[in-house]
Backbone as JSON, one array per atom type, in Angstrom:
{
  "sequence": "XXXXXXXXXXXXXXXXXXXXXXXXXXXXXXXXXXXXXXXXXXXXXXXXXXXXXXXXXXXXXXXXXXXXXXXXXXXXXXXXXXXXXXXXXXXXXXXXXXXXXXXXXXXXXXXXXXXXXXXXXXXXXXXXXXXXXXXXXXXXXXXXXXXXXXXXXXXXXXXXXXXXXXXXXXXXXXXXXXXXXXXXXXXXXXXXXXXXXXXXXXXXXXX",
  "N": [[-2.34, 0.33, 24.17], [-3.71, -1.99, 25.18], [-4.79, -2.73, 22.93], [-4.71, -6.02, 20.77], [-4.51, -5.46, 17.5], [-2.92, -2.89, 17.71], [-0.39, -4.43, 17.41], [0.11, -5.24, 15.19], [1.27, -4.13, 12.01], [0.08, -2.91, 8.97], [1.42, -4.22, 5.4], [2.63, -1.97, 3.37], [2.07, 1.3, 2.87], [1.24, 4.23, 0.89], [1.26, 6.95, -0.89], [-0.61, 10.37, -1.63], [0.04, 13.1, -2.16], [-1.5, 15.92, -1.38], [-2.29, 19.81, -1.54], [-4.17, 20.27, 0.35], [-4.42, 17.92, 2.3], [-3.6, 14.81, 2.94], [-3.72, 11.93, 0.81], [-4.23, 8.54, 2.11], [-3.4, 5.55, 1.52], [-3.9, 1.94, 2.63], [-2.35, -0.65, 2.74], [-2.35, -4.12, 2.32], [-0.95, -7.16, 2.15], [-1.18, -11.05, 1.67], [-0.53, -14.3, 2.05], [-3.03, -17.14, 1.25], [-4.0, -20.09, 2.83], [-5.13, -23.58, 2.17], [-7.03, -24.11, 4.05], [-7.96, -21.62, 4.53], [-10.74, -19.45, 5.27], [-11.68, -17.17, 2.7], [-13.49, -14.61, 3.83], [-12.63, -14.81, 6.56], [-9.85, -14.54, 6.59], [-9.95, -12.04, 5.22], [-10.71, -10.44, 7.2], [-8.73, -10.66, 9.12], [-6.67, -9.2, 7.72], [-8.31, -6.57, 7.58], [-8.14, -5.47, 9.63], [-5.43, -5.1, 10.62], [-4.89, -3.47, 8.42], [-6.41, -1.44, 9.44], [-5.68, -0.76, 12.28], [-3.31, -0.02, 11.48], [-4.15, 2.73, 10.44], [-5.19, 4.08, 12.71], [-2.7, 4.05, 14.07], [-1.4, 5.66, 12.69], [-2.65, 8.19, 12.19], [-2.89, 8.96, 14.97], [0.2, 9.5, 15.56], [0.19, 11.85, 13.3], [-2.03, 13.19, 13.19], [-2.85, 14.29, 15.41], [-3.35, 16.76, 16.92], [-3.79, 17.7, 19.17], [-4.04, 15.98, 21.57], [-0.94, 15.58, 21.42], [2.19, 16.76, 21.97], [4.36, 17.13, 20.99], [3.59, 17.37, 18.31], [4.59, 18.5, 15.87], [7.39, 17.73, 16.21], [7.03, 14.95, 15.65], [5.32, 15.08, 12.55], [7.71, 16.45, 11.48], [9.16, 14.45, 11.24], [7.63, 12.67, 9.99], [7.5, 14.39, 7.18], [10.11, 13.93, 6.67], [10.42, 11.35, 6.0], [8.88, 10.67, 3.87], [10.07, 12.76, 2.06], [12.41, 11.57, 1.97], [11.67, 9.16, 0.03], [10.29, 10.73, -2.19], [12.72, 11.72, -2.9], [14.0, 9.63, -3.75], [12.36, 8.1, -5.93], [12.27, 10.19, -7.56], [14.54, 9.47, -8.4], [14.04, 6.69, -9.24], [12.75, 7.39, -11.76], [10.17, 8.36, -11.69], [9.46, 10.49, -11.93], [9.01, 12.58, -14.73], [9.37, 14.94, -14.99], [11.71, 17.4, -13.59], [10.44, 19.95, -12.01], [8.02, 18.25, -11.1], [9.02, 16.84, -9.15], [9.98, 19.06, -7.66], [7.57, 20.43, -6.6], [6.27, 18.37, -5.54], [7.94, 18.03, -2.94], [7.69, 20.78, -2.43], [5.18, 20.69, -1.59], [5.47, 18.33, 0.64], [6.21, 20.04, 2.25], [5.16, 21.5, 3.59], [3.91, 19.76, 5.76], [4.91, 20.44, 7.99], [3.59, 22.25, 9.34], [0.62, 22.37, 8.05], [-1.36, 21.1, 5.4], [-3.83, 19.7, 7.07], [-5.85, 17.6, 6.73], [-7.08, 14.09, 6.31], [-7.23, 11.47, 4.42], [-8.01, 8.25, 4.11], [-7.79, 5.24, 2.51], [-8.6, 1.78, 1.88], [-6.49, -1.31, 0.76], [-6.24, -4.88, -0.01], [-4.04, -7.4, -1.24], [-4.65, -10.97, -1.81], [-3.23, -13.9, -1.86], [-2.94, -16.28, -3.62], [-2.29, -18.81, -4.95], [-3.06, -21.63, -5.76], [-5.71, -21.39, -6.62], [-8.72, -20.57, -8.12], [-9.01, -17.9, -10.37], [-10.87, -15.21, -9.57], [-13.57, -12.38, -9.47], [-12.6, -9.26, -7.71], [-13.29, -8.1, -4.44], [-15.0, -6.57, -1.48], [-15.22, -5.61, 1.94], [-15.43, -4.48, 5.01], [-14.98, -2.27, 4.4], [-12.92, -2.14, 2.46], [-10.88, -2.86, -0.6], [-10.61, -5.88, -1.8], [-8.25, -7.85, -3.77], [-8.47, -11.44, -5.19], [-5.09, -13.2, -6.06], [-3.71, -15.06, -8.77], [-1.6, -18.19, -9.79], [-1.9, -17.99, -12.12], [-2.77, -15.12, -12.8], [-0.22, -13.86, -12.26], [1.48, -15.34, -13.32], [-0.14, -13.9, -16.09], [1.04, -11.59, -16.12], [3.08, -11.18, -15.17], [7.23, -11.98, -15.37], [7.27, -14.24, -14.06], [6.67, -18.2, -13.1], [4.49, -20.0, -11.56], [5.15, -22.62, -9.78], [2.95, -24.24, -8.94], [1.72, -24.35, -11.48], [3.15, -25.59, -13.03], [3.39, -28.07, -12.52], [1.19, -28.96, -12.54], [1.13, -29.28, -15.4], [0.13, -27.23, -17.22], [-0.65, -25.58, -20.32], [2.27, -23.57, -21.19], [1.37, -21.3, -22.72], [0.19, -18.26, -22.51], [-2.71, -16.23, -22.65], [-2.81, -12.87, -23.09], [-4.21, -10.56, -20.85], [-7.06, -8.93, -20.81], [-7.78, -5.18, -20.57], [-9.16, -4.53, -18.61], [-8.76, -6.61, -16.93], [-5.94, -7.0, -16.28], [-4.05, -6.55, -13.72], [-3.34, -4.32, -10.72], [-0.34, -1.96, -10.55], [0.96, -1.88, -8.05], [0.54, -4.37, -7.39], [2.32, -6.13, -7.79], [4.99, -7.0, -6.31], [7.57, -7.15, -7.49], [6.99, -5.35, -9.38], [7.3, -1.46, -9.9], [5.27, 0.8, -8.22], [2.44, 2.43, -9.56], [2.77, 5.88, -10.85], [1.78, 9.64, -9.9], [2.49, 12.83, -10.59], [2.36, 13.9, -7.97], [2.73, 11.81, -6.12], [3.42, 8.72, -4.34], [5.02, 5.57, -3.51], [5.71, 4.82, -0.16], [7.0, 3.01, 2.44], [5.72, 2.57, 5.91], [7.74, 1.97, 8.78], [7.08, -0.52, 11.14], [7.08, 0.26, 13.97], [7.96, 3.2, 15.88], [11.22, 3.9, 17.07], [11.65, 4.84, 19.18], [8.75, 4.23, 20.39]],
  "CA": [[-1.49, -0.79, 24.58], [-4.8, -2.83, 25.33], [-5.48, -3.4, 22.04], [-3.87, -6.51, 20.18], [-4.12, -5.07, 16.39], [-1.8, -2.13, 17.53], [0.76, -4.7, 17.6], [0.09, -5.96, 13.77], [0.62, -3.36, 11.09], [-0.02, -3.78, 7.25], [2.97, -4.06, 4.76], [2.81, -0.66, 2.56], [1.49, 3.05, 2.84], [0.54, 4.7, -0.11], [0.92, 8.06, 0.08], [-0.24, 11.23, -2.28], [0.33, 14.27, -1.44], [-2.46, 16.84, -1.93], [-2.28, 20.89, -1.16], [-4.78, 20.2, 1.9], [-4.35, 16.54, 2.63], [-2.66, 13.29, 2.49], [-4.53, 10.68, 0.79], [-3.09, 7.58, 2.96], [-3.42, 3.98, 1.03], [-3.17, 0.96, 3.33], [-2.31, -2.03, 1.68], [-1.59, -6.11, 3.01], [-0.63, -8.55, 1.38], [-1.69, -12.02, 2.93], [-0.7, -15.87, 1.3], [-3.69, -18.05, 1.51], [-3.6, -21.46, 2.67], [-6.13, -24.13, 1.7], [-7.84, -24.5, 4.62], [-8.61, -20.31, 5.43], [-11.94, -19.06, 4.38], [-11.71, -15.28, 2.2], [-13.56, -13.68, 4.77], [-11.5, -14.57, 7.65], [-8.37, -13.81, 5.83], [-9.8, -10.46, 4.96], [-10.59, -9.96, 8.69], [-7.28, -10.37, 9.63], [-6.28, -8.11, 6.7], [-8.98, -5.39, 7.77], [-7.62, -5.41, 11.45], [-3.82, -4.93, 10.35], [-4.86, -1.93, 7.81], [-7.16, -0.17, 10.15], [-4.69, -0.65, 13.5], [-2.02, 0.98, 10.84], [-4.5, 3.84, 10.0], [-4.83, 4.68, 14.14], [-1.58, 4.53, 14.44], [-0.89, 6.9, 11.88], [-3.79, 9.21, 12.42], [-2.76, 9.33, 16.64], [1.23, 10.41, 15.06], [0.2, 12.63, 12.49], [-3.06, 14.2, 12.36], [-3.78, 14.43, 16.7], [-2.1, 17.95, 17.64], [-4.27, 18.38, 20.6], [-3.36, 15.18, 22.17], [0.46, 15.17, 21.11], [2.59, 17.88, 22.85], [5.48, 17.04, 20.17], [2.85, 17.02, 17.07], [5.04, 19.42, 15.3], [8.36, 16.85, 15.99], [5.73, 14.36, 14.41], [5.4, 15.87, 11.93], [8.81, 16.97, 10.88], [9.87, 13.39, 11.49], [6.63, 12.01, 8.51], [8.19, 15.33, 6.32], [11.19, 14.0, 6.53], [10.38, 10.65, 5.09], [8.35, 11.42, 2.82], [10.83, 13.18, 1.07], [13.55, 10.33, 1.28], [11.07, 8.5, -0.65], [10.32, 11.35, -3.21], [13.56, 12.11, -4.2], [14.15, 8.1, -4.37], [10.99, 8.16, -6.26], [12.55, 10.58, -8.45], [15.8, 8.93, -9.48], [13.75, 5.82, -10.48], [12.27, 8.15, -12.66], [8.89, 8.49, -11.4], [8.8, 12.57, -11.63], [9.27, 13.25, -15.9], [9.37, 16.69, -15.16], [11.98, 17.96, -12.47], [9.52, 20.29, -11.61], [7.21, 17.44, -10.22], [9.79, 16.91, -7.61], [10.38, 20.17, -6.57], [6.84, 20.98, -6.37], [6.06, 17.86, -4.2], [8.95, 18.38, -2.19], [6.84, 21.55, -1.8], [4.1, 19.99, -0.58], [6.07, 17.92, 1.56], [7.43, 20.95, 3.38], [3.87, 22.34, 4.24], [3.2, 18.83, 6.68], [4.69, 21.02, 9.46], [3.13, 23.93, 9.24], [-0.64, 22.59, 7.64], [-2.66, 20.06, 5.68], [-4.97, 19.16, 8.73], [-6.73, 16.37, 6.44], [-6.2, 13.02, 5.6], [-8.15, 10.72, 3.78], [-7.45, 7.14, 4.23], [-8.67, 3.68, 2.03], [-7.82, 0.32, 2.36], [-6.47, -2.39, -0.04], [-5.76, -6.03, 0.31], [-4.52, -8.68, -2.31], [-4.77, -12.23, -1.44], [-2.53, -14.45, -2.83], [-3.91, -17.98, -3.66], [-1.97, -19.56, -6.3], [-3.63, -23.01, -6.3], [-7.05, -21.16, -6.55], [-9.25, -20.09, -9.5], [-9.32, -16.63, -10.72], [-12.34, -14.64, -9.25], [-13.81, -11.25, -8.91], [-12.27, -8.28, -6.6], [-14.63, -7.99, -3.71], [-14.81, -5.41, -0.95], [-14.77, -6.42, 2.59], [-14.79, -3.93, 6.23], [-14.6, -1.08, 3.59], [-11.76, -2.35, 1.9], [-11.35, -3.84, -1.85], [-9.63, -6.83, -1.88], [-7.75, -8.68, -4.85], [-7.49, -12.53, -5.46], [-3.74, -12.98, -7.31], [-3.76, -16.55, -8.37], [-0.91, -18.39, -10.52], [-2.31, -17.41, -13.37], [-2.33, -13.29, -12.43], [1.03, -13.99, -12.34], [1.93, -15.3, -15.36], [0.01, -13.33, -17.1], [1.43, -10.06, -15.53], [5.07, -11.03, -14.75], [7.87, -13.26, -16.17], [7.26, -15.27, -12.98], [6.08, -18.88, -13.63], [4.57, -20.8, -10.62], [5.41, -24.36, -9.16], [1.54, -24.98, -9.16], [1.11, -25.27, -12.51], [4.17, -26.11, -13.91], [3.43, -29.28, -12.03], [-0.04, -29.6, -13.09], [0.97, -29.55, -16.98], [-0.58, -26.39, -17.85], [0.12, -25.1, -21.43], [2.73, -22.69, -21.34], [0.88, -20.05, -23.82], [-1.41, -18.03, -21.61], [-3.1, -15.18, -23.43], [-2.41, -11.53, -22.33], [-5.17, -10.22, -19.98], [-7.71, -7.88, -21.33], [-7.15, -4.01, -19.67], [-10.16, -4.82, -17.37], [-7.97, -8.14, -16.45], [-4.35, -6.82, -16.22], [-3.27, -6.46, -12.3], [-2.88, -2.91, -10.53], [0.86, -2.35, -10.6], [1.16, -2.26, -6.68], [-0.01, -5.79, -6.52], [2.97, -7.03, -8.08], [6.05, -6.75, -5.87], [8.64, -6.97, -8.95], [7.18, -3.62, -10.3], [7.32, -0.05, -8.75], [4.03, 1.38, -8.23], [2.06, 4.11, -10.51], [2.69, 7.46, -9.56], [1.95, 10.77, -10.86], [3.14, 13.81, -10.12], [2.14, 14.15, -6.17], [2.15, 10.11, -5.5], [4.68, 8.41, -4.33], [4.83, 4.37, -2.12], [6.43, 4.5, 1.57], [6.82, 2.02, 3.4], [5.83, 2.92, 7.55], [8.38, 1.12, 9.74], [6.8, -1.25, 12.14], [7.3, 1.43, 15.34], [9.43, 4.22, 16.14], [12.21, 3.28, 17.63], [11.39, 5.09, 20.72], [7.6, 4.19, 20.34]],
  "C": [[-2.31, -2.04, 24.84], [-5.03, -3.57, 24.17], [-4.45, -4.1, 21.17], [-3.59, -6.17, 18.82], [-3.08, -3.86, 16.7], [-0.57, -3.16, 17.24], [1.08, -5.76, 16.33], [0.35, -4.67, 12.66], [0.63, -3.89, 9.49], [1.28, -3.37, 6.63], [3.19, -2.99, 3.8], [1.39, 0.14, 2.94], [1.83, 3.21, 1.74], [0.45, 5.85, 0.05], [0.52, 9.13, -1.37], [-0.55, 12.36, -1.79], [-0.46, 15.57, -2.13], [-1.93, 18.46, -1.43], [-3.02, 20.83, 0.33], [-4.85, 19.57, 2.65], [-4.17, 15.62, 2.04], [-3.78, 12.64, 1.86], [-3.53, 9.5, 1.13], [-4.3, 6.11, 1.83], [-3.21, 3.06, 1.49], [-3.45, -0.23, 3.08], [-1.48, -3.49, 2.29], [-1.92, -6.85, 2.07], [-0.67, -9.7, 1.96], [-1.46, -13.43, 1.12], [-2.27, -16.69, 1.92], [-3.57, -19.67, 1.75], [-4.65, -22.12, 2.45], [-7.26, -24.14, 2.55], [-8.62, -22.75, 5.53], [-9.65, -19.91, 4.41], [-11.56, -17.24, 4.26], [-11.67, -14.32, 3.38], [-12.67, -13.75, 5.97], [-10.31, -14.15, 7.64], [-8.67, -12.46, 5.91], [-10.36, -9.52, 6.19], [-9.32, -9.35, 9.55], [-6.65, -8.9, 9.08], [-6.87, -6.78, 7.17], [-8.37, -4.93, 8.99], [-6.05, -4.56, 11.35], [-4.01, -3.65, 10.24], [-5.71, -0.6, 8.99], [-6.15, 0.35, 11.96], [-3.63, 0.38, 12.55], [-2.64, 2.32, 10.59], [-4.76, 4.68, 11.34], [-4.0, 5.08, 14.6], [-0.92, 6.05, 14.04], [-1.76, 8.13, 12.34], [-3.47, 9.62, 13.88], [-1.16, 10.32, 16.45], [1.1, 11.32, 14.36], [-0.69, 13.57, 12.58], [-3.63, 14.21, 14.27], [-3.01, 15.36, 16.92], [-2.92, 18.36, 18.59], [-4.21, 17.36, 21.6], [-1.76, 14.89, 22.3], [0.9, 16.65, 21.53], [4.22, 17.8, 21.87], [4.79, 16.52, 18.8], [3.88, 17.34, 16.41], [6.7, 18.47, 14.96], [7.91, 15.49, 14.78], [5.76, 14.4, 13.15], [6.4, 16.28, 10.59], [9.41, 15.5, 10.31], [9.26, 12.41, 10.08], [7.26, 12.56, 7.55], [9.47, 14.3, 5.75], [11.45, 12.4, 6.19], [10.0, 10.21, 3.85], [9.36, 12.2, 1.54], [12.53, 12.59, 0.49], [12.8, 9.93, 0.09], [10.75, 9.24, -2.16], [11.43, 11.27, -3.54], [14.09, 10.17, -4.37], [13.35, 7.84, -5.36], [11.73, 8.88, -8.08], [13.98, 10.2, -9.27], [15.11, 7.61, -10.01], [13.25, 6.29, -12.13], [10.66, 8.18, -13.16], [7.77, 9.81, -11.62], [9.84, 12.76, -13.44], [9.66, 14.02, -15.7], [10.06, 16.95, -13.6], [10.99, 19.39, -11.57], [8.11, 20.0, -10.96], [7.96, 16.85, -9.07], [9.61, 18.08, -6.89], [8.78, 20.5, -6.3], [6.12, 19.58, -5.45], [6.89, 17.73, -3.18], [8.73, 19.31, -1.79], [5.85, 21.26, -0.04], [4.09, 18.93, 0.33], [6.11, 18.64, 2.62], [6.02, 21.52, 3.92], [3.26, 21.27, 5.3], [3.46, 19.36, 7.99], [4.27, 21.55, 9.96], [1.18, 23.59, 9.04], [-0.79, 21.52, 7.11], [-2.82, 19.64, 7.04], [-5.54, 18.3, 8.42], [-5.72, 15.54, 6.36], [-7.59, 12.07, 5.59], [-7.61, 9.78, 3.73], [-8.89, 5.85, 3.48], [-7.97, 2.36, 1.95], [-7.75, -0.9, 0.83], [-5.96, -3.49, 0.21], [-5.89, -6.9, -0.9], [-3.71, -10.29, -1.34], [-4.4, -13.12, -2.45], [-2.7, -15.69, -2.86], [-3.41, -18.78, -4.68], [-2.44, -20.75, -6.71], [-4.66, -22.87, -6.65], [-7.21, -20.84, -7.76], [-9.29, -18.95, -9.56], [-10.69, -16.33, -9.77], [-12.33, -13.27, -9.44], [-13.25, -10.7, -7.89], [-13.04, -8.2, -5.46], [-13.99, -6.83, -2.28], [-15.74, -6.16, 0.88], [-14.9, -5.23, 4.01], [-14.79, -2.72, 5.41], [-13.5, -0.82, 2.88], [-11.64, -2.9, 0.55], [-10.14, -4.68, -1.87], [-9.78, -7.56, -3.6], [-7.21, -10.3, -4.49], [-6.36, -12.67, -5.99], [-3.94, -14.2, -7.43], [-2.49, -17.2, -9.49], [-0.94, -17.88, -11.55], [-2.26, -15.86, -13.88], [-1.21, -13.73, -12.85], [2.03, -14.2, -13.2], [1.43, -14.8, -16.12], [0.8, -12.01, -17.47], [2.83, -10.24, -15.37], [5.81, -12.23, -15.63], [8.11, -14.5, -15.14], [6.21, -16.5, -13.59], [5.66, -19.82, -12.48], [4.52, -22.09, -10.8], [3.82, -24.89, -10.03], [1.08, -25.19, -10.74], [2.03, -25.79, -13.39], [3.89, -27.91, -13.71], [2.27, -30.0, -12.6], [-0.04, -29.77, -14.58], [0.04, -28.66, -17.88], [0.02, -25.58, -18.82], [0.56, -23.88, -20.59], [2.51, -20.86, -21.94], [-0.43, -19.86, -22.92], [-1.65, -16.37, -22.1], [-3.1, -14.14, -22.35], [-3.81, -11.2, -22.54], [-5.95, -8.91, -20.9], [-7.48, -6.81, -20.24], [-7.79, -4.35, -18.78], [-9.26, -6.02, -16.49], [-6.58, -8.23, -15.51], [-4.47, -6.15, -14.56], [-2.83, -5.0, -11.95], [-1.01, -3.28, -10.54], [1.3, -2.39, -8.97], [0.6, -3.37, -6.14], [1.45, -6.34, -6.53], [4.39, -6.56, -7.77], [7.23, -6.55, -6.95], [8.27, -5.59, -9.56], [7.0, -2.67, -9.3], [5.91, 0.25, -8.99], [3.59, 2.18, -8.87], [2.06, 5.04, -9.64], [2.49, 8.73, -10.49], [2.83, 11.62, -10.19], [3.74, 14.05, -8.35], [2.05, 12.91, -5.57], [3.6, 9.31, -5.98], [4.51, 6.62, -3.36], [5.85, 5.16, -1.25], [5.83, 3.68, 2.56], [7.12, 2.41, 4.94], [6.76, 2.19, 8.01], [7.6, 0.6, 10.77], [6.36, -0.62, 13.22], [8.61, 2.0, 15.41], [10.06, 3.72, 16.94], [12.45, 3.76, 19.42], [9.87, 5.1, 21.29], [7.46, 2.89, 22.11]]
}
């Protein structure tokens, strides 16, 4: 309750769902304004994701401090598998048999995995800025997005350069180039079989 990042968390979890443990994904998204420097941005950003990975890690994975782990627990299960079978009517799971078998491994969070493996991502959205390199940050890898991402990756066309008079014809990104698909809010995220987004809520409602 002391500490002010509990009371920030980041805007998507990432979740896939292993036989022994979660791998947890914690991902912010942050606008840049002209006058914030990278690193301080990706301070902020580091603070958010790692307060969200305490949080989670004190609800989920502490059963010798928590005396209602097991409610816990049932309560992660049991979103987790909103999200799969949502997951699976976009049509994320080819094979009905990649539902039911993470819908499995859903059902074993009450009972077991004891791990969880957690990494951090942050893209930084800068549209008046120049392209750059990814860079890595607190132990985190952060992404510039900049107008240009944007148009090359979506049918979105920003203000900033419409204004500045920048040809229209902007050559499609080499694979090294092209944008993870969880940068770009308009698309659903890659998923395989056992990998699915969920989005944490803020705090429990009796938190």
């Amino acid at each position: 309750s002391g500490d002010p990042g509990t009371l920030s968390r980041c805007d998507l979890v990432q979740i896939k769902v292993r036989s022994n443990r979660l791998d947890v994904c914690f991902i912010e998204v942050k606008a840049r304004s002209g006058v914030t420097g990278l690193n301080d941005l990706a301070d902020r950003m580091s603070d958010q994701m790692e307060a969200t990975e305490r949080r989670f890690r004190e609800l989920f994975f502490n059963p010798a401090d928590r005396i209602d782990h097991v409610v816990q627990r049932s309560k992660l299960a049991a979103v987790l598998r909103f999200y799969a079978r949502r997951a699976a009517r976009y049509g994320f799971f080819p094979d009905p048999n990649e539902t039911q078998e993470t819908l499995r491994l859903i059902g074993k969070l009450e009972s077991g995995i004891p791990q969880m493996k957690a990494n951090y991502r942050g893209f930084i959205v800068d549209l008046g800025g120049s392209p750059q390199r990814a860079f890595s940050h607190r132990g985190a890898s952060f992404r510039v997005l900049t107008a240009r991402d944007f148009e090359a990756a979506t049918v979105f066309r920003s203000s900033v350069t419409a204004e500045s008079g920048v040809d229209e014809s902007i050559p499609d990104p080499t694979p090294s180039e092209r944008l993870p698909a969880t940068a770009l809010p308009p698309t659903p995220p890659e998923t395989s079989a056992r990998q699915f987004a969920a989005a944490v809520p803020p705090s429990s409602p009796h938190d």
